[in-house]
DRENLOZA-369694 format. One line per 10 residues: number of its first residue (from 0); for each residue x, y, z of C-alpha. Coordinates in steps of 0.1 Angstrom, whole numbers. Layout:
NUM) X/Y/Z  ...
END
This chain:
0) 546/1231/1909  588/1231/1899  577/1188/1886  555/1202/1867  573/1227/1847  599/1203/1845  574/1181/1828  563/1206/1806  600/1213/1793  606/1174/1789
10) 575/1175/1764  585/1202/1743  621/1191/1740  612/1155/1732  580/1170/1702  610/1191/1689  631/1161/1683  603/1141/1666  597/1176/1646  634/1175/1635
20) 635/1136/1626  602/1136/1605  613/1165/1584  646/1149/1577  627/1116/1563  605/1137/1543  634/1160/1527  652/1124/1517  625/1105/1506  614/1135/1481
30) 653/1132/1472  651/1096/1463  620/1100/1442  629/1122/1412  655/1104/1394  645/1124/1357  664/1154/1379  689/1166/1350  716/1178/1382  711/1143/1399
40) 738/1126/1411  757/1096/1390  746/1070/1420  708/1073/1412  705/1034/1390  672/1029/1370  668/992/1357  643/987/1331  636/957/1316  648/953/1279
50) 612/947/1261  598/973/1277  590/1003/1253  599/1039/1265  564/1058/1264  585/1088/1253  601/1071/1225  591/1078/1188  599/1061/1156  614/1096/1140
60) 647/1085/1148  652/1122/1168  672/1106/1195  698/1089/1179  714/1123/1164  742/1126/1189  749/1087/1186  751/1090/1145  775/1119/1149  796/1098/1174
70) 798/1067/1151  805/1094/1123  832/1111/1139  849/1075/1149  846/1062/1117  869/1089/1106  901/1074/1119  903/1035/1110  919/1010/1130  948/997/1117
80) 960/960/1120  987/954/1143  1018/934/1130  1006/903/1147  975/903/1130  986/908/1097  1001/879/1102  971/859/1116  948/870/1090  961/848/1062
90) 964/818/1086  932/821/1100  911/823/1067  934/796/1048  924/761/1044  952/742/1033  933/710/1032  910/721/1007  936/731/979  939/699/952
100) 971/682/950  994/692/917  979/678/883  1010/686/866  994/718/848  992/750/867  1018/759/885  992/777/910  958/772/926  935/802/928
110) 922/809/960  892/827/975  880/832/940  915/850/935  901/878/961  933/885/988  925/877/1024  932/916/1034  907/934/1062  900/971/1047
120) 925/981/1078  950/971/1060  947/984/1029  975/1012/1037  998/1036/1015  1025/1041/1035  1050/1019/1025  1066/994/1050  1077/952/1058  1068/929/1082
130) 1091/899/1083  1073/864/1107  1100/852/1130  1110/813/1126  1097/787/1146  1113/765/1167  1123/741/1142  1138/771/1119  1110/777/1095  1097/807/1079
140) 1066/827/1090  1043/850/1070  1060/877/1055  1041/916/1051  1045/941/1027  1030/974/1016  1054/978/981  1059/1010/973  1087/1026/950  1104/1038/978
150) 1118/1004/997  1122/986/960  1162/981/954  1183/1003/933  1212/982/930  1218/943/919  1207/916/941  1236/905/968  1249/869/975  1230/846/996
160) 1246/817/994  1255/812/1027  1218/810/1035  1206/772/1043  1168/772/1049  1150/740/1066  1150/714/1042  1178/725/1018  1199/701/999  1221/706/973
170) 1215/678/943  1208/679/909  1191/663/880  1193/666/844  1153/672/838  1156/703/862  1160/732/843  1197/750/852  1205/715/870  1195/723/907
180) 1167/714/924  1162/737/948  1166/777/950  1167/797/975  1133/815/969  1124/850/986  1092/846/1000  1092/886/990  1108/887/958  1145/911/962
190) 1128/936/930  1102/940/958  1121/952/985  1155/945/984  1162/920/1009  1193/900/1000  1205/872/1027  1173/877/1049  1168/841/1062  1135/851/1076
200) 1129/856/1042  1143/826/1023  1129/789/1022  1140/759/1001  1119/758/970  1122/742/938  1130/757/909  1095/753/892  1082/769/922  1103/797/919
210) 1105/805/882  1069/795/869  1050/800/904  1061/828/920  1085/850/896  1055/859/873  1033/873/898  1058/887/917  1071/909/881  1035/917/881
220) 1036/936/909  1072/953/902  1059/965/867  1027/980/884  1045/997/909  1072/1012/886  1045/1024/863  1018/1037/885  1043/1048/919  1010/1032/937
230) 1012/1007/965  1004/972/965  996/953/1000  1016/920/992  1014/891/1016  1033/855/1013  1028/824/1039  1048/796/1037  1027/765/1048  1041/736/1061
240) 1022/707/1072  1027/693/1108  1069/696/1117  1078/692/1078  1112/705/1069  1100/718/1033  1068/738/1026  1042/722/1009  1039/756/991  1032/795/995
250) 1000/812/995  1009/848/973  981/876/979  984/911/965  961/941/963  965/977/946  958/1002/972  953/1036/959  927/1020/931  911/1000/953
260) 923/966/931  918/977/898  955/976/885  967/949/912  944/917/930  957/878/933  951/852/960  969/820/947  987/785/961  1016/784/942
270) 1028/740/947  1065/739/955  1067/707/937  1091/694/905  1080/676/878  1094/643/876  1107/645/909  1100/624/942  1100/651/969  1101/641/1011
280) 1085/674/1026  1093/661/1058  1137/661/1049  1137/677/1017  1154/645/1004  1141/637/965  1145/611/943  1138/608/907  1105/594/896  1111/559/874
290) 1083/555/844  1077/521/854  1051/518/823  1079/519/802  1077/486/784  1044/487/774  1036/526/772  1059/554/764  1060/586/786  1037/613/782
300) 1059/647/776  1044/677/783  1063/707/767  1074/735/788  1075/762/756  1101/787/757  1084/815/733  1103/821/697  1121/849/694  1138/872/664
310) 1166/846/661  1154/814/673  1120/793/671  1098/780/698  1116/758/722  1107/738/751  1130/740/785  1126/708/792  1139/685/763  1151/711/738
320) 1127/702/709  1119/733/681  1083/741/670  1079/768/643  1105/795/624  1120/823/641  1098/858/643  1128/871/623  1140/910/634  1115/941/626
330) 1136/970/618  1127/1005/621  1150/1033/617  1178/1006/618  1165/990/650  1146/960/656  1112/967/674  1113/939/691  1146/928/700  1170/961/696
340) 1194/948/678  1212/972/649  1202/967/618  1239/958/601  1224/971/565  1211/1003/578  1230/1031/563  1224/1070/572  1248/1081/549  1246/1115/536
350) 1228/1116/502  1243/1140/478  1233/1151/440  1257/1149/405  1254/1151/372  1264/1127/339  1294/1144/334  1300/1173/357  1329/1171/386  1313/1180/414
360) 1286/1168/438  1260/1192/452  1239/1189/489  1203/1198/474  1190/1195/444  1179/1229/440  1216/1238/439  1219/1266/411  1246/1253/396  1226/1226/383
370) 1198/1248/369  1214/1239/336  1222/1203/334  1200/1177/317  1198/1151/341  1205/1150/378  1215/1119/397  1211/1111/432  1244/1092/448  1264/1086/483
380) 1286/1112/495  1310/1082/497  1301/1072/458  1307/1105/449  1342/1110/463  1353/1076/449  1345/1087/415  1369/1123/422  1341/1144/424  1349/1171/446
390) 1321/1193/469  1299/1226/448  1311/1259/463  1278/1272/456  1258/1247/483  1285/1237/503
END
């Protein structure tokens, strides 16, 4: 009788164990299967398959709302281009391979349809520079700047003589206009930003590259500046070709900020060559180029025209010859409009009013006391006290 209650108990305690076990599988696999549970936990992964259409999907856009506002909201703040890639950009998209060799005309080759190389991220009005560190062999990287009126220089350039970039020599020719070869060019002009003796600023050009290349474009920029007080995003790249000394030229790019290019947009190769002159990009050594045609064919001259001015006629730099008369001085209220000299003639000379025989001189003609004379004269306050005549109480 005591076995068989004993029995009895063993049953019930083992069916309420089974009891317990099969409700705990139920309660977690009814967990497991309702993963569209809005307070389900982040472990719960659904994979779908990437061509298959959500059947609760519609084509009214309605569930893209919060993602629009998000791209909205990010769009707000642009990303700005780190130093580094400033400097990049102009590398990457330049193809120095595809610019034609000097033709002896332009002193530039537009580039990119003469649209900059600038990423909208860039495109800044805060004024600032970014100066490329030298390679290992000395030479110039890219040079950055956002000119504004506040880095441009307010006093005269310094000396910077005692700069000597890769490839500089000191010789000179008489075809070269001021003698020397080479200059010292600013890859960012100093009416920029001021930078005197900068050497990661300098490189050894000649002097056509610096005068007729780069100078105009870079007083192009200066005068917008001044005029507007906008900024300009202004970016130069010296390019050298394999471990060459001397760059082969300088790729110039400039764009107006604050009206989006209107006043202000250039993408040009300026060729840092010399006419007449031999140039070794790899030592910077030169030689003069000999007109071996001589004999039987004279040399072609191509006239580098200085314009005329008031005083002088047309003129070319290179050999001196005149073309044309002087533009002769334009005077206006004793100064020339387009010159500012003084007019040496111009007299402002107080005019004064007499008669035939009276002995004195009056300020206005409407003096009384000539109300009764026949004839009045006008004359010089200097004529009239040569002649003795002495000043009218009445209008002086």
């Amino acid at each position: 009788m005591k076995n068989d209650v004993r029995q009895k108990g063993l049953f019930k305690s083992i069916a309420v164990i089974f009891l317990i076990f099969a409700l705990v599988f139920a309660f977690v696999a009814c967990t497991t299967e309702l993963p569209d549970d809005p307070d389900s936990g982040a472990d719960t992964t659904i994979n779908m398959d990437s061509n298959q259409t959500d059947p609760d999907s519609t084509d009214d856009g309605a569930g893209d709302d919060e993602q629009s506002t998000q791209d909205t909201n990010s769009s707000q703040e642009p990303v700005r281009e780190t130093p580094e890639q400033f400097i990049s950009n102009s590398q990457s998209n330049f193809d120095y391979s595809k610019v034609p060799e000097y033709d002896g005309n332009l002193p530039y080759y537009v580039v990119n349809g003469n649209n900059p190389y600038f990423a909208d991220a860039s495109k800044q009005t805060v004024s600032f520079e970014i100066y490329g560190a030298r390679d290992s062999l000395g030479r110039c990287g890219v040079v950055i700047a956002n000119v504004g009126k506040d880095i441009m220089p307010t006093e005269d350039r310094g000396s910077i003589g005692s700069v000597k970039p890769t490839g500089w020599h000191t010789v000179k020719y008489d075809c070269v206009d001021g003698k020397y070869l080479y200059n010292r060019c600013h890859l960012i002009g100093y009416q920029l930003t001021g930078e005197n003796a900068n050497e990661d600023n300098l490189i050894t050009g000649t002097r056509y590259l610096n005068v007729k290349g780069m100078l105009p474009f870079e007083n192009m920029v200066a005068d917008y500046v001044t005029e507007t007080g906008n900024h300009v995003m202004y970016r130069v790249t010296p390019i050298f070709v394999g471990n060459e000394l001397l760059a082969r030229g300088v790729l110039m790019e400039a764009y107006s900020v604050e009206d989006n290019g209107d006043g202000i947009c250039f993408n040009v190769f300026c060729y840092n060559v010399q006419p007449q002159i031999d140039i070794d990009y790899t030592t910077g050594e030169s030689k003069l180029i000999e007109d071996k045609s001589e004999e039987t064919q004279p040399p072609v001259h191509v006239h580098d025209w200085e314009p005329a001015t008031c005083t002088s006629p047309k003129k070319c730099s290179t050999c001196g010859e005149t073309q044309g008369n002087a533009l002769n001085h334009s005077y206006n209220n004793g100064t020339c409009t387009a010159c500012g000299q003084k007019d040496p003639n111009y007299s402002i000379e107080q005019t004064v009013y007499t008669t035939k025989t009276g002995k004195r001189y009056h300020s206005r003609s409407s003096c009384s006391g000539l109300n009764n004379a026949n004839a009045i004269y006008e004359s010089t306050l200097t004529a009239a006290k040569n002649k003795g005549l002495t000043p009218c109480e009445k209008c002086h």
